[in-house]
BALUMGU-247451 format. One record per residue: x, y, z of N, C-alpha, C in turn; residue in one letter. Coordinates in pm, whole numbers, plus 50000, padded with zeros to 5 digits. Each point is the difference from the previous one (the first is absolute). Example, Ala and Ser with C-alpha at 12.3 -4.5 7.8 and 13.67 -1.06 7.14 Angstrom:
REM BALUMGU-247451
513194943150780499115011950000500905012050000a
499655010549928500825011950006499235010950073s
***
This chain:
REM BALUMGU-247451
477288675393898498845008549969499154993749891x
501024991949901498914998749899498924989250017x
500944991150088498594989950062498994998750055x
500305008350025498265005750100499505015549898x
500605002049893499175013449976498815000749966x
499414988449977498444999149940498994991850082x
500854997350156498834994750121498655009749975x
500385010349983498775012050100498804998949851x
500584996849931499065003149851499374984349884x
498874998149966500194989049885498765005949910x
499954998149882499405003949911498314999650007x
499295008749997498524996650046499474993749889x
499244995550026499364988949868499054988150070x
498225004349932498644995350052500574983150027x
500894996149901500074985150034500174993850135x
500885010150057500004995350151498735001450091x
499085008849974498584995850033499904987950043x
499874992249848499294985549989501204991550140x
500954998149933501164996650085499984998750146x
499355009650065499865004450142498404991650049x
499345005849916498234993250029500104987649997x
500914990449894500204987250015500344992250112x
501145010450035500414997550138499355000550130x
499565012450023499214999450105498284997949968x
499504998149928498464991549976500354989549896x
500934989350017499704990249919498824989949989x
499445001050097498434993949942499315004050035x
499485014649981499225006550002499295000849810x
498895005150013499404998949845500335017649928x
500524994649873500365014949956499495002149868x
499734991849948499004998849883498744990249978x
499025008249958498724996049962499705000049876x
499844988149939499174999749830499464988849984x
498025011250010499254986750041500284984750094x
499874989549977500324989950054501474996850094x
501015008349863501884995750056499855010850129x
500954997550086500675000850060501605000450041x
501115010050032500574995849969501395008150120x
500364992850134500505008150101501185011449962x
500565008150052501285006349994500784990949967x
500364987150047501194993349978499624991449876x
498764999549976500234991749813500075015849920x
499225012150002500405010649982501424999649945x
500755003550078501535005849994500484985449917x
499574988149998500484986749927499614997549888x
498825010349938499854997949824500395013750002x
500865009450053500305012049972501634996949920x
500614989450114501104998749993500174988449864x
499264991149940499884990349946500125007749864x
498985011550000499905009649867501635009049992x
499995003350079501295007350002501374989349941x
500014990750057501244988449971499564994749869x
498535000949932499904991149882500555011149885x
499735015450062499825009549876501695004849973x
500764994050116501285001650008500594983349895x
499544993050034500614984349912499895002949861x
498435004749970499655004349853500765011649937x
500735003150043500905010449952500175011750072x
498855003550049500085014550039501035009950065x
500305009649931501515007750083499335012650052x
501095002950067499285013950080499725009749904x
498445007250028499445012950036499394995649804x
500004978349965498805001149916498955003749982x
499015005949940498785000250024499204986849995x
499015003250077499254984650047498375008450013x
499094997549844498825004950021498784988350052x
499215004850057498994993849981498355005550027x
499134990349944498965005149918498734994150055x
499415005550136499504990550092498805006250104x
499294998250004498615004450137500764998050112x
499545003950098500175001550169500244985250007x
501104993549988500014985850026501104994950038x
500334991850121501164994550078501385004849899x
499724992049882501415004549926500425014449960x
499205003549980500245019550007500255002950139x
499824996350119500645002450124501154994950027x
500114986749930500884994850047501605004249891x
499715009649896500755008449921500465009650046x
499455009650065500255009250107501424995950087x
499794991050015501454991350075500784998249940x
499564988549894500904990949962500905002449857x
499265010249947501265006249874501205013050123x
499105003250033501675009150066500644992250073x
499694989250060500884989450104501054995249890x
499224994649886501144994049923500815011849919x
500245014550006500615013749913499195002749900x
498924997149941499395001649906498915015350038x
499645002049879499235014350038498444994549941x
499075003950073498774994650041498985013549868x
499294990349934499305012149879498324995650007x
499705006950139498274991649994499795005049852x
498924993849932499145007149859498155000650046x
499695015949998498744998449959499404989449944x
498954990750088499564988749941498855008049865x
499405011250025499115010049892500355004349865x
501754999149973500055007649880499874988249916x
500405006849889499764995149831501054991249952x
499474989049956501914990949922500675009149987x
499685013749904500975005549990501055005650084x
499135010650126500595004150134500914993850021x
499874986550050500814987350043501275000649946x
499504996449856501445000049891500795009050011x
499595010050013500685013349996500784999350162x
499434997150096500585001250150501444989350027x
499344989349932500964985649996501435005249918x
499545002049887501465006449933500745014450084x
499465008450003500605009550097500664998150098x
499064991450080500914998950113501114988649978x
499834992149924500794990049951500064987150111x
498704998950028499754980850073500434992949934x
500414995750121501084983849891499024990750055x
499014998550090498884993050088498875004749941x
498904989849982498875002250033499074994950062x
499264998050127499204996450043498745001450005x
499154995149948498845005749935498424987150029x
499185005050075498744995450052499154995349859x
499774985750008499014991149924499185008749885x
499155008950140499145007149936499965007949905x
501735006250007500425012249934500304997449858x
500544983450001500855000349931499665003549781x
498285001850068499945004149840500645017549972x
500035004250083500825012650017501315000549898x
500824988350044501304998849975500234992749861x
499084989050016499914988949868500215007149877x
500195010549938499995003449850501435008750012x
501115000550159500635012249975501234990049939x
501125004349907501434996750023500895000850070x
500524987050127500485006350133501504993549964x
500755000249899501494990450026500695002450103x
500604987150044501065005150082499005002450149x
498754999249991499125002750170499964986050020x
499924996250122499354984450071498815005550079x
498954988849917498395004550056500414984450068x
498925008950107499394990850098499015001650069x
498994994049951498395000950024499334992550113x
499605013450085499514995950139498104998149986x
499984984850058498654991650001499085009450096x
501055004850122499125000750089499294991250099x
500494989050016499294985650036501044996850124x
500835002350028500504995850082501044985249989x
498634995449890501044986749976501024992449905x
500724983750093501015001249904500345002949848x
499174997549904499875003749909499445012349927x
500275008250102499955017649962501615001449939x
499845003349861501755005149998500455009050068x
499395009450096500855009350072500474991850117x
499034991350060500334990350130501444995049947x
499434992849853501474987649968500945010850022x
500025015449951501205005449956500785001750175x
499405000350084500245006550162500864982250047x
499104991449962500524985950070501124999649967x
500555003849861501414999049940501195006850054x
499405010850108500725008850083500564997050131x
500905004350041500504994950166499155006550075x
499494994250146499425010650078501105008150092x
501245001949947500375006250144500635014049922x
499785004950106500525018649970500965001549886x
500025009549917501184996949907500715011550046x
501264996749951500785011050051499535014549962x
499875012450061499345015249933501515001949887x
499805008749940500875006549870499945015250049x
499185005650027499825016550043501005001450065x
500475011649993501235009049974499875010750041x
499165009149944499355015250059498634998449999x
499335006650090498544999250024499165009449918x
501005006749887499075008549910500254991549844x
500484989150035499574986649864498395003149961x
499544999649871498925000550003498954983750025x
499004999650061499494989350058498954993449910x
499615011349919498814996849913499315012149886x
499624996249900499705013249879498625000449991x
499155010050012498395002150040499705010749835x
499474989849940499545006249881499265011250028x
499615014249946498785005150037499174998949915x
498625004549993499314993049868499245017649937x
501545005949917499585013549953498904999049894x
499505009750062499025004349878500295005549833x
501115004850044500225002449848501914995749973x
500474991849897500544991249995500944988450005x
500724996650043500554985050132499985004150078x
499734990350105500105002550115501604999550037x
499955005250122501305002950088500364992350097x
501034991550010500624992850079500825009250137x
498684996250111501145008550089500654990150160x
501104999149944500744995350119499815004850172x
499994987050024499904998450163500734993850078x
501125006550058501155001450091499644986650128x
501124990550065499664989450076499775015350153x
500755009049993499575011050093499035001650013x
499805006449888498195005249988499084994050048x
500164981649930499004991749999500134996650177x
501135004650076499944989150146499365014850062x
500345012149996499405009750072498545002150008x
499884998849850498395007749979499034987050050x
500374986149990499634988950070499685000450137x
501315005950063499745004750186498985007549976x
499855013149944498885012449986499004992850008x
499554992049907498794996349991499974993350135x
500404990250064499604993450132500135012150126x
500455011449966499985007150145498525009049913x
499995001349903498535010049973498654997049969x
500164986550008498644988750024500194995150113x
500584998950100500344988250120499514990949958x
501044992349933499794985149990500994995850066x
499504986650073500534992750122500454985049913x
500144988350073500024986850050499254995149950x
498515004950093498934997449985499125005749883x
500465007149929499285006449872499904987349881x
498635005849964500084984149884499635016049896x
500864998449874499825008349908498744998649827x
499345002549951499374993549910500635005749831x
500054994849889500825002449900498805010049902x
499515007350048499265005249888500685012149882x
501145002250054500695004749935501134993549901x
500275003349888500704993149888501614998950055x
500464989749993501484998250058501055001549873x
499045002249892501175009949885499755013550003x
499035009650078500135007050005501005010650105x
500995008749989500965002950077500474984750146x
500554989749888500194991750110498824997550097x
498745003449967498745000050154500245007250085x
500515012649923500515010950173500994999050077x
501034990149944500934992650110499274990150080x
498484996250035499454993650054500484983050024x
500614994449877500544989950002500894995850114x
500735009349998501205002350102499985002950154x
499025008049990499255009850074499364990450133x
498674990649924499524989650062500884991950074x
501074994949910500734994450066500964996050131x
500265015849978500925008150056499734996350189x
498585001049983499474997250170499804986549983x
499884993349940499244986249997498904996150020x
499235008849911498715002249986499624989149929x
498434999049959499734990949885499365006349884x
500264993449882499995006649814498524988749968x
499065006450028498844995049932499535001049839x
500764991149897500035003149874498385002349931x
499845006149870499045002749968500135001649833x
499694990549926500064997349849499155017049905x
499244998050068499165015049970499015007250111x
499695011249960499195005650142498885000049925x
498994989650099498575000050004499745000650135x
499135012149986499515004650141499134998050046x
499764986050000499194992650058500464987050041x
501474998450007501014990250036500795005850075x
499775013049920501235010750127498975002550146x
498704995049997499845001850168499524983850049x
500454994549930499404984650026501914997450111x
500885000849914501285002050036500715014150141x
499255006849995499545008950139500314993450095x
498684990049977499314996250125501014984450005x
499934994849927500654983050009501145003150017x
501005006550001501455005849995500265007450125x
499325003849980499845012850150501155014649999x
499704997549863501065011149920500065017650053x
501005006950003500305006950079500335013449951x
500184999649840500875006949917499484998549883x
499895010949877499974994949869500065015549948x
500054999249888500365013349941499745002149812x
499585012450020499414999149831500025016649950x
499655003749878499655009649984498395007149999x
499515008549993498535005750059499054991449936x
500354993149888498854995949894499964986250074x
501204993750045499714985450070499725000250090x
499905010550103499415001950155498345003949991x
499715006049899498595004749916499174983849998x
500804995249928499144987049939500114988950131x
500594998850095500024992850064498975011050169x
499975006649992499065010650135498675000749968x
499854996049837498415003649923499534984749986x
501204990649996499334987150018499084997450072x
499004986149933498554998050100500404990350144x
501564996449991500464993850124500355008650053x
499985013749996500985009750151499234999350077x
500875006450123499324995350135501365002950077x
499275008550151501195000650065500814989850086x
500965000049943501284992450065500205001050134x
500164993050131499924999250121501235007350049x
501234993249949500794997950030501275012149911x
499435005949893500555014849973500814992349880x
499855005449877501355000549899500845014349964x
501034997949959500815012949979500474998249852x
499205009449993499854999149746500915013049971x
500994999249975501115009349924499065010149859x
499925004950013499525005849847500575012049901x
499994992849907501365014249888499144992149862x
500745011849925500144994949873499365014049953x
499145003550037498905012549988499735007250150x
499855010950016499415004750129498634994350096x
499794995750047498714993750000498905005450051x
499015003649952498845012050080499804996850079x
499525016450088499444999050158498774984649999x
498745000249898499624989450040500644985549989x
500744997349975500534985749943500704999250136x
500375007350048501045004050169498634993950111x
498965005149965499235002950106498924984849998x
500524997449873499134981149981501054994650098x
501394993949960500314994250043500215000850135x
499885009750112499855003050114499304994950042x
498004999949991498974993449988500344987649999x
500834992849948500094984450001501144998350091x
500865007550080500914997050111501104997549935x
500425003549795501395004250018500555012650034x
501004996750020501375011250009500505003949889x
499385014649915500955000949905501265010249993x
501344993149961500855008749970500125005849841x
500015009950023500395009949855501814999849977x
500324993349900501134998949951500265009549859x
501195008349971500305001349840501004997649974x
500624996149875501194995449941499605000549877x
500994993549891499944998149878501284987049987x
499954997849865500934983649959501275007050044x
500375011549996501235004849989500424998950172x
499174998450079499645004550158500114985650090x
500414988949909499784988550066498434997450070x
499075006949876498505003350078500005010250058x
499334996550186499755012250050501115005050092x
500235017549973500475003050048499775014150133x
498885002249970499675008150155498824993050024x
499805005750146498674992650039498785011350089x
499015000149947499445011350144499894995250135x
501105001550114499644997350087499325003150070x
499474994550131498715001550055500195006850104x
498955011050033500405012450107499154989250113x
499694998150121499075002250113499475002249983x
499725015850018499375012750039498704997849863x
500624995349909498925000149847498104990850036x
501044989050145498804989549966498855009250079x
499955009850033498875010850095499215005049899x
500815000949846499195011049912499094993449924x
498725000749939499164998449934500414989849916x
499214989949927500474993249898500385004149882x
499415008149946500055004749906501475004449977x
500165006950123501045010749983501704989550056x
499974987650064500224987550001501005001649835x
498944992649942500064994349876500515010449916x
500185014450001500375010249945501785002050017x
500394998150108500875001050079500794990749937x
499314983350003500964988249982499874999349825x
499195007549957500514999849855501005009049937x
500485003950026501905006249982500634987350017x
501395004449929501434992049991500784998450124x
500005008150088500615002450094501845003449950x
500424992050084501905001849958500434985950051x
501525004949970500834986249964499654989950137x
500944986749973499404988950042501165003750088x
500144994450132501105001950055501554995449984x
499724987749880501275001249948500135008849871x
499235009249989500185008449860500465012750017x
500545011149959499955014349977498795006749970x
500205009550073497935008849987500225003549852x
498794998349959499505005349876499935011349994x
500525010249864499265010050002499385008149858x
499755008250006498615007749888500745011449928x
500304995749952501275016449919499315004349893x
500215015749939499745008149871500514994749923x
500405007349893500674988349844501255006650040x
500445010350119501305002350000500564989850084x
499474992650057500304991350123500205005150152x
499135005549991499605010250128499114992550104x
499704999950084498505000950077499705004650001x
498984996549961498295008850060499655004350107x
499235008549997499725001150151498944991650091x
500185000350143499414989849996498345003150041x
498965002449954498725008649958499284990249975x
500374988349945498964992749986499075000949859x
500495015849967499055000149818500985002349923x
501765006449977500714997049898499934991149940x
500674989149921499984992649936501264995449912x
501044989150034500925003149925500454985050006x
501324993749923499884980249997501054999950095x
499504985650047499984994050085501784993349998x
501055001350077501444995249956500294993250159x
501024988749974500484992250102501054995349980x
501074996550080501344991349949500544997550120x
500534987650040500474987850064500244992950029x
500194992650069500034981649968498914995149962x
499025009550024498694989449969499555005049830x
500715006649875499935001949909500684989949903x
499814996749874500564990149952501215005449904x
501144989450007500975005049952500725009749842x
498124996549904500415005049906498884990549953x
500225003849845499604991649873500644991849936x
499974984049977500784990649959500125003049845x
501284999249963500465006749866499455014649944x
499495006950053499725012250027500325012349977x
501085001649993500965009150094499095018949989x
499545002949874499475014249976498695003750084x
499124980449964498355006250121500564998750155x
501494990950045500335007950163500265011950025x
500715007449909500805015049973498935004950004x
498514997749928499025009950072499575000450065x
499864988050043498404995950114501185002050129x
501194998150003500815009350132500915012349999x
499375008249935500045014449973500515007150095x
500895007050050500425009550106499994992850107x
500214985350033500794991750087498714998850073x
498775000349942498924993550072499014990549881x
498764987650055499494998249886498915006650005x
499625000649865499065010649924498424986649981x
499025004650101499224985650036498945006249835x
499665015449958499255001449884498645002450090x
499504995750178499065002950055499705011650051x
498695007049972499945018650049499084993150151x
500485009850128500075001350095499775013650019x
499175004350172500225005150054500884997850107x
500415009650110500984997350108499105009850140x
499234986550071499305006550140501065008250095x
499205011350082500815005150100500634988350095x
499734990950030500404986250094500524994849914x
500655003049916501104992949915500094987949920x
497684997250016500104985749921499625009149819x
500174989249899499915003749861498244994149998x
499505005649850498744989749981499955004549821x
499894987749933500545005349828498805000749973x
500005013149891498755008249994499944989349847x
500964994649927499834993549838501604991150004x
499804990149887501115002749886500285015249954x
501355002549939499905013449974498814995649852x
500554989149880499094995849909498445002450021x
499615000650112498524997250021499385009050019x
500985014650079499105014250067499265002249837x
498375008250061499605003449865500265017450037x
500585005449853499815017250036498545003849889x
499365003350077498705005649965500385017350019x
499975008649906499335010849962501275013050067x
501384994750028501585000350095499654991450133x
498234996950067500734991550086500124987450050x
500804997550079500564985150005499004993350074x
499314989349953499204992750048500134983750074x
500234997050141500514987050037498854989749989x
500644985149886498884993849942499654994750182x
501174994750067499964993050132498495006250082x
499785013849992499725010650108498244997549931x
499684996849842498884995549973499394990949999x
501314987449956499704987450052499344993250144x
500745007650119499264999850089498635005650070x
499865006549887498425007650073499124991449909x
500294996349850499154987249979499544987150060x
501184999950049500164983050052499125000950171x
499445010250041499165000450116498915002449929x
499625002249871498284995649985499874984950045x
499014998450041499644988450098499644989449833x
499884999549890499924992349951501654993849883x
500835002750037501185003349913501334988750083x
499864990549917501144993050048501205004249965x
500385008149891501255003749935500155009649919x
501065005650014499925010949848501205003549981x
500665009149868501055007149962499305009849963x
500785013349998499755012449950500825001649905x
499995007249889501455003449876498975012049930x
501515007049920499435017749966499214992649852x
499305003149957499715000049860499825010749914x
500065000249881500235013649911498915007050010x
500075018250024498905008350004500205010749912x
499385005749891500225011249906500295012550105x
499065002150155500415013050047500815001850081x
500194986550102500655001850103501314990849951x
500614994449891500894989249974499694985050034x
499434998450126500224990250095498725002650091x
499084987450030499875001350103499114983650066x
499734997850125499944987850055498854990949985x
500424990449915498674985149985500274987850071x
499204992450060499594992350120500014990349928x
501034987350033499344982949930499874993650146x
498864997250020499284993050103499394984349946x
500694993150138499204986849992499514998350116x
498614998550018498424999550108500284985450080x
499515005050128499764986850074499534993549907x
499994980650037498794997949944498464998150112x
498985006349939498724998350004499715014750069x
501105010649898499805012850012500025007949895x
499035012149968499935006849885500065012850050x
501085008949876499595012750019500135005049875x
499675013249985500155005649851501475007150007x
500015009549877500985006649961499965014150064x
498975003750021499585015450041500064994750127x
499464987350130500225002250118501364997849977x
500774994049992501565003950044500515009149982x
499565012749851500785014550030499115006050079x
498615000450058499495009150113500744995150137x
500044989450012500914994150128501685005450026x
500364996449895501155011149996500085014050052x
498815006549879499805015549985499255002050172x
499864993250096500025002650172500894996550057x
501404992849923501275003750064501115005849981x
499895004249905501465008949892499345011649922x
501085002849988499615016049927499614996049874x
499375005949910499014999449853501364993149961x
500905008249951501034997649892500734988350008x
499664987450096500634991750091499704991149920x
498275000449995499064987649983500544993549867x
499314989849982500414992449860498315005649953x
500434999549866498955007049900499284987449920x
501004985650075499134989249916500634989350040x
498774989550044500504988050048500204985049951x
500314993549957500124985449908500204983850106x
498564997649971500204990650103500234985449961x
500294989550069501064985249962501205001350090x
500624983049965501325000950037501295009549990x
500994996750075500895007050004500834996649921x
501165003249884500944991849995501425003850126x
500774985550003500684997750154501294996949924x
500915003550089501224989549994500104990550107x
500774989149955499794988850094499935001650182x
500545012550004499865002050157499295006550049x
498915004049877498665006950008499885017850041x
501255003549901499915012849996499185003449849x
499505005350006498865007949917501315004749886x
499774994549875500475007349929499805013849907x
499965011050054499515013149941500485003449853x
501074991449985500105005649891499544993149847x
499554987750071499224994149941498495008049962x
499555003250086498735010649978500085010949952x
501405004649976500675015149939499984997849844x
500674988549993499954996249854498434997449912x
499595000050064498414997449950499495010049990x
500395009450106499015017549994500525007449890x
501664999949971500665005049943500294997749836x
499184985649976500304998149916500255007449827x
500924999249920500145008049894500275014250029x
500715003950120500835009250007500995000550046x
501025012449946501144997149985500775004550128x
499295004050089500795005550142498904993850111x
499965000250095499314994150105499995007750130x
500245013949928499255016850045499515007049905x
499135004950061499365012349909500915013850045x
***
């Protein structure tokens, strides 16, 4: 019995992805950066080279191995090659502060660092003993120390070390607003399931060429790393998103896939290169809800957009609105209304649902309002050294996402705020999401956030930071009369501030950045 007891079963883990694509597309092209080139089978051979060097240099299982890097071959080729060799994989926000860094590096305790040319004034002032830097050129060539460090490596498979498939695979800083961030672990489970999800809830094929506009330290890229792979697709790298390279690369690539949050699908649909695509792209979009118009641009240009939600804790996204038939008959408008909800879980996930503070459901009405909870394989295992913020954030054996939701009669969700963000004006609850979008269809308004600001009568109530097409003007009074013809009085923002946004690197609007400014010199952040 005991010799055969473990035929039927072997540990899931994205590495065998690469492993398999090597095999069956070995010279097929699987990465793009600029000029290089570089098939499945050299792929899987600086995967394996990194893996065998980071194993010679010392490395023992489930080290940490950070690195500090743009959308670039070696950040893909990390994705692989620290869990191939047992090591645990720590992308870093290429955006934060020396300090951030310092603070992430010691926590998690990298005994590695791999860290991009560009970055490296980032790092240059920190105290790292006891870390081995190794600074990637980016060049491809021999005299890149990341190249030398890979040549020093064997190319052939190294033996796996995994044991159980809930080893953790990799630690995903989050980047809290108020103070360290949180290391949250991501399961080789998690990371191989929510990987399938994504290729059955985008159909990506063979033939899919994917584009990197999304950060590959952010939640791992969605699992996308893996994900891409997984079919033997191709990874069109991308140092930064300029969206005006992002459709030059469209078209020369013949790219198939790419994915961002609303502010990077914004800047790239408003570009003076859009233009509809012949041949159809399919643009994932999360990070923020994305308005009916931003839905109804990219349609106009012949993508496909999917509405995704998740969070870092979620391995990214974790429900998706799927797409009825019957919807494509109804009006655009009402289109774009529809596909802006969350929908529910991914099919490898558990349905989401919308509970009271007793942990109830809501009903499903569509106007209650209550946060948003999920737990499954596709949730992350906890907080690395942690132990009190897991005990909350998985509260009554579900996680606690902190997002307010409604729950539709058809059983999809659509989050009305952060709970942080609802404004209560005068007892009532005001959704910034539900204003944001009736701004963002004045025809001159490339962007906006809504947040409560302090009111002597009502406590709270809603101001507009708008940034204008360019070679478009409007005032302050047309955007609250424009409003005041789609929402009720008490809705409107009472005052608008126009300029940039501030972003986090994955171009979520930081509100509370704009909170702190309204709020300033007081001691609560309610009235």
């Amino acid at each position: 019995m005991a010799a055969h007891a473990r035929v039927y079963r072997t540990e899931l883990t994205p590495v065998s992805f690469l492993e398999r694509s090597a095999l069956v597309f070995p010279n097929k092209v699987a990465v793009v950066h600029g000029e290089r080139r570089y098939t499945y089978r050299q792929f899987a051979e600086r995967v394996w080279r990194l893996a065998n060097q980071l194993r010679s240099t010392g490395l023992r299982k489930h080290d940490r191995v950070a690195f500090l890097s743009p959308n670039t071959p070696a950040l893909l080729e990390a994705h692989f090659g620290v869990p191939a060799a047992g090591g645990i994989l720590v992308a870093i926000n290429t955006r934060l502060t020396s300090k951030e860094i310092d603070y992430i590096l010691k926590h998690s305790g990298s005994r590695f660092l791999f860290v991009d040319a560009e970055l490296l004034p980032l790092v240059a002032s920190l105290e790292l003993p006891g870390v081995e830097i190794v600074r990637i050129d980016d060049t491809g060539q021999p005299d890149d120390p990341y190249e030398q460090f890979l040549a020093a490596g064997s190319p052939e498979p190294p033996e796996s070390w995994l044991e159980d498939e809930e080893e953790t695979i990799s630690i995903n800083y989050t980047s809290g607003t108020t103070g360290n961030p949180k290391g949250v672990m991501y399961t080789y489970r998690g990371a191989y399931l929510n990987a399938l999800g994504e290729v059955i809830e985008t159909g990506m094929s063979s033939s899919s060429v994917y584009l990197w506009t999304l950060p590959m330290f952010h939640c791992n890229g969605w699992c996308f790393p893996w994900a891409v792979t997984a079919v033997g697709a191709r990874h069109v790298c991308l140092r930064k998103v300029d969206p005006g390279l992002v459709w030059e690369l469209l078209e020369q690539e013949g790219v198939t896939h790419y994915n961002g949050a609303p502010t990077v699908h914004i800047f790239i649909v408003n570009h003076p290169q859009a233009h509809r695509i012949e041949r159809g792209v399919t643009v994932t979009v999360a990070g923020a809800p994305p308005s009916p118009t931003l839905l109804a641009q990219m349609r106009r240009l012949n993508m496909r957009p999917i509405h995704v939600y998740g969070l870092t804790e979620t391995y990214g996204p974790y429900t998706v609105c799927e797409w009825h038939e019957e919807w494509s008959a109804l009006p655009e408008e009402e289109q774009a209304r529809l596909l802006a909800r969350q929908g529910q879980g991914y099919v490898v996930a558990e349905r989401a649902r919308v509970v009271d503070s007793e942990m109830h459901d809501v009903p499903w009405d569509g106007q209650t309002m209550g946060e948003v909870l999920m737990r499954g394989n596709n949730v992350a295992k906890g907080y690395y050294e942690n132990p009190e913020a897991t005990d909350r954030a998985f509260a009554g054996g579900w996680f606690h996402s902190g997002d307010i939701a409604v729950w539709h009669p058809d059983g999809y969700i659509e989050l009305r705020d952060r709970a942080k963000d609802i404004i209560i004006s005068g007892g009532e609850n005001i959704s910034t999401i539900e204003v944001e979008q009736v701004v963002a269809r004045h025809p001159a308004v490339l962007e906006c956030a809504v947040i409560g600001i302090p009111d002597p009568t009502w406590g709270e109530r809603p101001k507009a930071f708008v940034t204008l097409k360019p070679g478009h003007s409007a005032s302050a009074q047309e955007i609250i009369e424009f409003c005041r013809q789609h929402l009720a009085h008490f809705k409107c923002p009472v005052a608008v501030t126009f300029g940039n946004l501030p972003k986090t690197s994955t171009g979520k609007i930081q509100k509370f950045v704009l909170r702190e400014r309204e709020w300033a010199g007081r001691e609560k952040r309610i009235n």
